[in-house]
C-alpha positions in Angstrom: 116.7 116.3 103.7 119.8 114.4 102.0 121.9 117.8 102.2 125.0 115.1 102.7 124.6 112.8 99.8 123.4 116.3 97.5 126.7 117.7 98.6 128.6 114.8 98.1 127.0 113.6 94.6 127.7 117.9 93.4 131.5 117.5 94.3 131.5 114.1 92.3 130.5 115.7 89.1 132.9 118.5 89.4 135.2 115.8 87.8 133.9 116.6 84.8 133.7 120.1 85.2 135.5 122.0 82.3 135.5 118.3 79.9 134.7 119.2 76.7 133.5 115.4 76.5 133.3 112.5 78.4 136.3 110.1 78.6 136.7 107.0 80.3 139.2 108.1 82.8 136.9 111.1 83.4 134.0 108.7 83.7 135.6 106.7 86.1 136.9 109.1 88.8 133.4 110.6 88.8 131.1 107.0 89.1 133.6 106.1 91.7 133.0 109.7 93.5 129.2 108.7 92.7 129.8 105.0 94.7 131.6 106.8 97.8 128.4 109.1 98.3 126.3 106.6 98.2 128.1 104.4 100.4 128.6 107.4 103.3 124.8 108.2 102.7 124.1 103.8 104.1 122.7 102.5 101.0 124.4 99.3 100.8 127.8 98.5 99.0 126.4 95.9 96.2 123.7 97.7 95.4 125.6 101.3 95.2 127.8 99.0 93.0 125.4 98.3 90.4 123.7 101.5 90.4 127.5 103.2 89.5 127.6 100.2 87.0 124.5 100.9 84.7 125.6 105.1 85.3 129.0 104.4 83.9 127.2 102.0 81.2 124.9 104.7 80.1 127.6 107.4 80.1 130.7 105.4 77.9 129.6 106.0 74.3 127.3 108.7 75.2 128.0 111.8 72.8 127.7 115.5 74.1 125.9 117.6 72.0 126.9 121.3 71.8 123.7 122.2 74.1 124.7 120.2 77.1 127.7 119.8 78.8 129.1 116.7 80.3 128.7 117.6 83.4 125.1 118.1 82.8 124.5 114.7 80.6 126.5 113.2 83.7 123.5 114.8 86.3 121.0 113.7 83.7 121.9 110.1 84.0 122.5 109.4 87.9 118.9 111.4 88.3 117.4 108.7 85.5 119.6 106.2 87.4 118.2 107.2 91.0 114.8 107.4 89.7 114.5 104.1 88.9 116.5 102.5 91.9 113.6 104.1 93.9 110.8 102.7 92.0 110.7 104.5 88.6 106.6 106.0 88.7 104.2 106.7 91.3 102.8 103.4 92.9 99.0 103.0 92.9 97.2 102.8 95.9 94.5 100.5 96.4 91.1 102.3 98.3 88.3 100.4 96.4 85.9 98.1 99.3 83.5 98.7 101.6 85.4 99.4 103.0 88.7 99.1 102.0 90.8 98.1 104.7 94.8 99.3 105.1 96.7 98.0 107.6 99.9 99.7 109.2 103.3 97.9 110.4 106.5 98.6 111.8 109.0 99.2 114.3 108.2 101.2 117.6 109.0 104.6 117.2 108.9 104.5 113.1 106.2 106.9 113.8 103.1 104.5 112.6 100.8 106.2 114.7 101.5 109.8 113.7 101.4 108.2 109.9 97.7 106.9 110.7 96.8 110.2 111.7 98.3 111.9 108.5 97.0 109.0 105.8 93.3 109.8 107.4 93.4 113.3 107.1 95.3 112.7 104.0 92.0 110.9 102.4 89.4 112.6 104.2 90.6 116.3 103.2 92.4 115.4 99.6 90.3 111.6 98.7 86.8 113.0 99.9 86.5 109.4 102.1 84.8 109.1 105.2 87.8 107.1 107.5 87.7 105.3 110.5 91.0 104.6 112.5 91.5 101.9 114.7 93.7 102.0 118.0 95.4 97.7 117.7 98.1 98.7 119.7 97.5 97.1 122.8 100.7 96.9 124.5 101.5 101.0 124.4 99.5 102.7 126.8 99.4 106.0 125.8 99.1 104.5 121.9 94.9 104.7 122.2 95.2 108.2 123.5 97.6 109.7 121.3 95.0 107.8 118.1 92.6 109.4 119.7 93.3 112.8 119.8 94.7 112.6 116.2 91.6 111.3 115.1 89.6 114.3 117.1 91.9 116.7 114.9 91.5 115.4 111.6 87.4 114.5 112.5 87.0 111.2 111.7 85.8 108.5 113.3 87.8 105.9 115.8 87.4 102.6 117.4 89.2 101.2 120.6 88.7 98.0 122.9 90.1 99.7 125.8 90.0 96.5 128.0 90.6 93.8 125.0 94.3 92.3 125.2 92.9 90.4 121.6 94.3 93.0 119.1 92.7 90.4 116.0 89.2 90.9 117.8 89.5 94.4 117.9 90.5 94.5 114.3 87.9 92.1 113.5 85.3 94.0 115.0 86.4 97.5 113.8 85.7 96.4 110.1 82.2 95.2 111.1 81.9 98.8 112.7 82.9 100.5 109.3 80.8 98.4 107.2 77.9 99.0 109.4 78.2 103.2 109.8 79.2 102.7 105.9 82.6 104.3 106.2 84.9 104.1 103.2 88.1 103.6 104.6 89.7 101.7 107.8 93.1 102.3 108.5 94.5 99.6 111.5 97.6 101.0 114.2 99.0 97.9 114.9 101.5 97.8 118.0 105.3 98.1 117.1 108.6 96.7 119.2 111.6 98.1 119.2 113.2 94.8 117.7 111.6 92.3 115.1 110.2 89.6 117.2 108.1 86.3 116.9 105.3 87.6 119.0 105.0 90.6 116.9 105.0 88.9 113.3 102.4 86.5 114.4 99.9 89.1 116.0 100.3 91.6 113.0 99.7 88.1 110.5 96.6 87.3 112.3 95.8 90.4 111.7 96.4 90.1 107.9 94.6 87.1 107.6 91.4 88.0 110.1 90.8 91.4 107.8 92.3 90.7 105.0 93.5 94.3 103.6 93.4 96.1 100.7 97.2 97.3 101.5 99.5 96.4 104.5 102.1 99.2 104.7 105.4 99.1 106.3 106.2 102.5 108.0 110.1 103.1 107.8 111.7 106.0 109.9 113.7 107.6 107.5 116.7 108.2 109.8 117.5 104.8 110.5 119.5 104.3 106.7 119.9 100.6 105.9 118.9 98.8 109.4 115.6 99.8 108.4 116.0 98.3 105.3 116.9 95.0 107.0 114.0 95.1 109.2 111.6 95.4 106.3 113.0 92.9 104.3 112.3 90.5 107.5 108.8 91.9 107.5 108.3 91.4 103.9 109.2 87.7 104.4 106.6 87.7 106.7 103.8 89.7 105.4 104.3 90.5 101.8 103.1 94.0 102.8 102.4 96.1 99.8 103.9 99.3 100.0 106.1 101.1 102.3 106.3 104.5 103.8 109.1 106.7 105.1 109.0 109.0 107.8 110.9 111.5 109.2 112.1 113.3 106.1 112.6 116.4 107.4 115.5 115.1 109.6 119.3 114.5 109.2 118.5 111.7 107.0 121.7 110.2 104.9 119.0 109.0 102.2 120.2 105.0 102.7 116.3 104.0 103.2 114.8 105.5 100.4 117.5 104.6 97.7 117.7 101.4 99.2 114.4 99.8 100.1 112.8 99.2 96.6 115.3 97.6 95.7 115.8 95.5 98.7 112.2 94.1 99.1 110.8 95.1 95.5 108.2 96.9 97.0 107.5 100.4 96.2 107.5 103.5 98.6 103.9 104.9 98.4 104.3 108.2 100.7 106.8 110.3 102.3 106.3 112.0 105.5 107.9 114.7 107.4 107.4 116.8 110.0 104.2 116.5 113.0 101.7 118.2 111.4 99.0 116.5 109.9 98.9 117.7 106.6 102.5 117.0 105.7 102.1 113.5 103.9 102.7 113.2 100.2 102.8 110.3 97.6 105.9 109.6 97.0 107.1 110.1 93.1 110.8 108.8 92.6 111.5 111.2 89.8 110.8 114.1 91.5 112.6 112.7 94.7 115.9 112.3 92.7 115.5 115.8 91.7 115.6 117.3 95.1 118.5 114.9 95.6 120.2 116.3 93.0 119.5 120.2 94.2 117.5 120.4 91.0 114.3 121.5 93.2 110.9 120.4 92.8 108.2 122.7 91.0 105.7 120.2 90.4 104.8 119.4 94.2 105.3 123.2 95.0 102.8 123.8 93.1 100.4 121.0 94.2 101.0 122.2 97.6 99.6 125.6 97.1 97.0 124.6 94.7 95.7 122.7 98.0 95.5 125.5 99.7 94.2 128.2 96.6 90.8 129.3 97.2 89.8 130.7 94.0 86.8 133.5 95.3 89.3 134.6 97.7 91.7 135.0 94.9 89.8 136.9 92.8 89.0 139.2 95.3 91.9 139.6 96.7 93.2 140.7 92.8 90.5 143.0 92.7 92.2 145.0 95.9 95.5 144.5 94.6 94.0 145.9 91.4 92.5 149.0 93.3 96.0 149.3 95.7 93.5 148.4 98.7 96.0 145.2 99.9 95.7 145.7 103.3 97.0 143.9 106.5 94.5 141.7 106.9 94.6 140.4 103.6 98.9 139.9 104.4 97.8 137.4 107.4 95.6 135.4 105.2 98.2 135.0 102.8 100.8 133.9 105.9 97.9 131.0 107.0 98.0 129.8 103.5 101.7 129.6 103.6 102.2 128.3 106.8 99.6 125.7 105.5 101.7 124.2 103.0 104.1 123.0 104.9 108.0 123.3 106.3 108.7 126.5 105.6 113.1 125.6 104.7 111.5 122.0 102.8 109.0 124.5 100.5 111.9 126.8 99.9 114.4 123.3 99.4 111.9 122.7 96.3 112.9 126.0 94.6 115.8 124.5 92.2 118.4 126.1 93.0 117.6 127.4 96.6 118.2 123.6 98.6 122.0 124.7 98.3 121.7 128.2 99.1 119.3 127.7 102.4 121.3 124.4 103.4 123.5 126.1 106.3 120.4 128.7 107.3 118.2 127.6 110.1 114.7 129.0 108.4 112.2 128.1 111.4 108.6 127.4 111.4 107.9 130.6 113.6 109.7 133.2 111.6 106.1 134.9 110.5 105.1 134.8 114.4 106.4 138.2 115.4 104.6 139.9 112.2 101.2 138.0 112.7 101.4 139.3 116.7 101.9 142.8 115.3 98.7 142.4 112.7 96.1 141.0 115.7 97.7 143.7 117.7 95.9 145.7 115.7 92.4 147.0 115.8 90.0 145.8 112.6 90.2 149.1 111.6 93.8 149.3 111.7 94.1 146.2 109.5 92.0 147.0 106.8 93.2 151.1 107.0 96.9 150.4 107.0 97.3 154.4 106.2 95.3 155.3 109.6 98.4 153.8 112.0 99.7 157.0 113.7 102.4 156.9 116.2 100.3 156.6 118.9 98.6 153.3 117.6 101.9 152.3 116.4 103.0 152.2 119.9 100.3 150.3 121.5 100.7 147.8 118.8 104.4 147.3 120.0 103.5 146.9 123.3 100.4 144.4 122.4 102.9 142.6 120.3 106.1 142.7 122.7 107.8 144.1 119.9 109.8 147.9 120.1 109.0 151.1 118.1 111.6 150.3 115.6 110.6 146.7 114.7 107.0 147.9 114.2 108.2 151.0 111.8 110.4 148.2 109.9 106.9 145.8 109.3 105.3 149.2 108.1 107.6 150.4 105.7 108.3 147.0 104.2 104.8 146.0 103.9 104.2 149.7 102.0 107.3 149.0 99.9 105.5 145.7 98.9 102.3 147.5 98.1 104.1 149.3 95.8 105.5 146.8 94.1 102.2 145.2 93.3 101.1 148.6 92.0 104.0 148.2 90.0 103.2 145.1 88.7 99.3 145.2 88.2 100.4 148.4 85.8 102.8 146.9 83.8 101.8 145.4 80.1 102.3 141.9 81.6 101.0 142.6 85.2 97.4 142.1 84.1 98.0 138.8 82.8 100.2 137.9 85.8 97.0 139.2 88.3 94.7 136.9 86.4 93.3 139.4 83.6 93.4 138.5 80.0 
């Protein structure tokens, strides 16, 4: 995500690399290395123009104190800068109604539908609200199956008119559904073209006016750079939507939507999306955005993202085996589930500051833990949880259960004994207690 304009925005500031202050001359070269990155990554020219304008405003005058460098005051002010270009603080989002209605727009292959899915699972898993999705795309035809089967993953509720050409009827009628099985939240797939056209605005506006929701979001494939920008500004003439949404993250995305749109439509981006997996949907915070941007990493949603997935009785008693060197391989695959749960495996590691640069050229996929999960459920429950009773024998069938050789199995073991050492280690070390959850 962004790798170009990170790369690109890292080479401008090199300018003042070895400046024992910040000069205009210095200052400069670097905001005009600054505009060239944006401009390559599609955010348009006047508004890359300003946005160098107030960094090199903020940066003339600015004194360096001994503890910074100007290279690092420099980083400090384009991440302010960027911040605020892509909407400064979280945006609220409106849920309150019964039920509250939120209707989705966009462009054919944005990826609205997948978005629906995610947004319901999204506030049925982390909101605690009982959702209902409704299938108003009625010129698709595989738009109502592929609703429903996203609905029948996440387990809630949806309605569809599968012989209705009246997309406001079935809109209209949905809402009565909710109200009357006393659901908290609808959430409208409304039909996308793959052009802004007249037919289009008006249906999604009749829409608008015949439910009248709570939000109207505009979903933006992040890939598209500034014509997606265009295309929202013409739907914002139209229907003053309230928030907009950007797909597609995890792909080769020059970054010209994001920087762009809020200030383009002054509307604020309320989640980011990447990936086809349900649970990858986050609200979209602009500071820590221009952080990843800047290869400065991202602790904060790290951290939210496993706290999602921490079960705290399996924690403690998984400690207490740590504690009592009993870690076995069962326990390692539960811990690979809550991983895997989290998300992209090369976006989790992006949010390590420091690491986006370092992983940018390795291809980290999804399925790296797949060979050692098919060696653990090759394995017998007794195996698993008696990690010291694998003989060569069992190690053997367990190769051929998990079409792995001899010496690929013998590798797993030794590193996962290596490891149970090192927790050893740790839980017997004046801070391991503390860092295993004792006082």
């Amino acid at each position: 995500m962004f790798n170009s304009l990170s790369e690109k925005l890292e080479s401008a500031f090199k300018n003042l690399k070895g400046e024992a202050r910040i000069n205009d001359l210095n200052i400069a070269n670097t905001v005009k290395e600054i505009r060239r990155a944006l401009i390559d990554a599609d955010v348009n020219f006047k508004i890359a123009k300003e946005f160098t304008e107030k960094v090199r405003d903020k940066a003339v005058g600015e004194k360096v104190i001994n503890a910074i460098s100007p290279g690092q005051l420099m980083v400090k002010i384009v991440k302010d800068e960027l911040t605020e270009l892509m909407g400064g603080t979280e945006a609220e989002f409106n849920i309150t109604g019964n039920p509250a209605v939120i209707l989705i727009a966009g462009l054919q292959g944005s990826g609205k539908t997948t978005f629906t899915g995610k947004l319901a699972s999204y506030l049925k898993t982390r909101k605690g609200k009982s959702v209902m999705v409704v299938a108003a795309d009625i010129y698709r035809p595989a738009a109502i199956d592929q609703l429903t089967v996203l609905a029948e993953q996440v387990g809630v509720d949806i309605y569809s008119e599968r012989e209705n050409n009246d997309a406001v009827a079935i809109a209209r009628n949905a809402v009565k559904e909710a109200k009357s099985k006393n659901k908290n939240v609808v959430i409208i797939d409304t039909a996308g073209r793959l052009a802004v056209d007249e037919v289009m605005m008006t249906e999604v506006a009749s829409i608008k006016s015949a439910v009248e929701p709570n939000e109207i979001l505009f979903v933006v494939d992040a890939m598209t750079g500034q014509d997606a920008v265009n295309t929202a500004k013409a739907f914002n003439d139209r229907l003053d939507f309230s928030g907009v949404v950007l797909t597609k993250l995890d792909g080769d995305t020059r970054g010209g939507a994001a920087l762009s749109i809020k200030y383009t439509v002054n509307k604020p981006i309320k989640f980011a999306s990447s990936g086809e997996k349900l649970d990858t949907l986050d609200v979209f915070y602009p500071e820590r955005m221009a952080q990843r941007i800047l290869g400065m990493g991202d602790i904060t949603t790290l951290v939210e993202k496993a706290q999602a997935q921490y079960d705290e009785e399996q924690a403690k008693k998984l400690e207490k085996k740590i504690r009592k060197n009993q870690f076995d391989f069962q326990d390692f695959l539960d811990q690979l589930q809550q991983i895997k749960k989290m998300g992209n495996l090369k976006d989790l590691m992006g949010m390590i500051p420091g690491m986006g640069k370092a992983i940018k050229d390795i291809d980290i996929n999804d399925d790296a833990f797949k060979g050692i999960e098919a060696m653990i459920k090759s394995m017998t429950p007794y195996e698993r949880a008696n990690p010291d009773a694998i003989n060569p024998g069992r190690k053997q069938r367990i190769a051929r259960g998990s079409g792995k050789d001899m010496t690929e199995v013998n590798a797993f073991m030794k590193q996962f004994e290596q490891m149970k050492q090192m927790m050893k280690m740790m839980n017997n070390m004046p801070m391991g207690g503390r860092f295993m959850g004792r006082k």
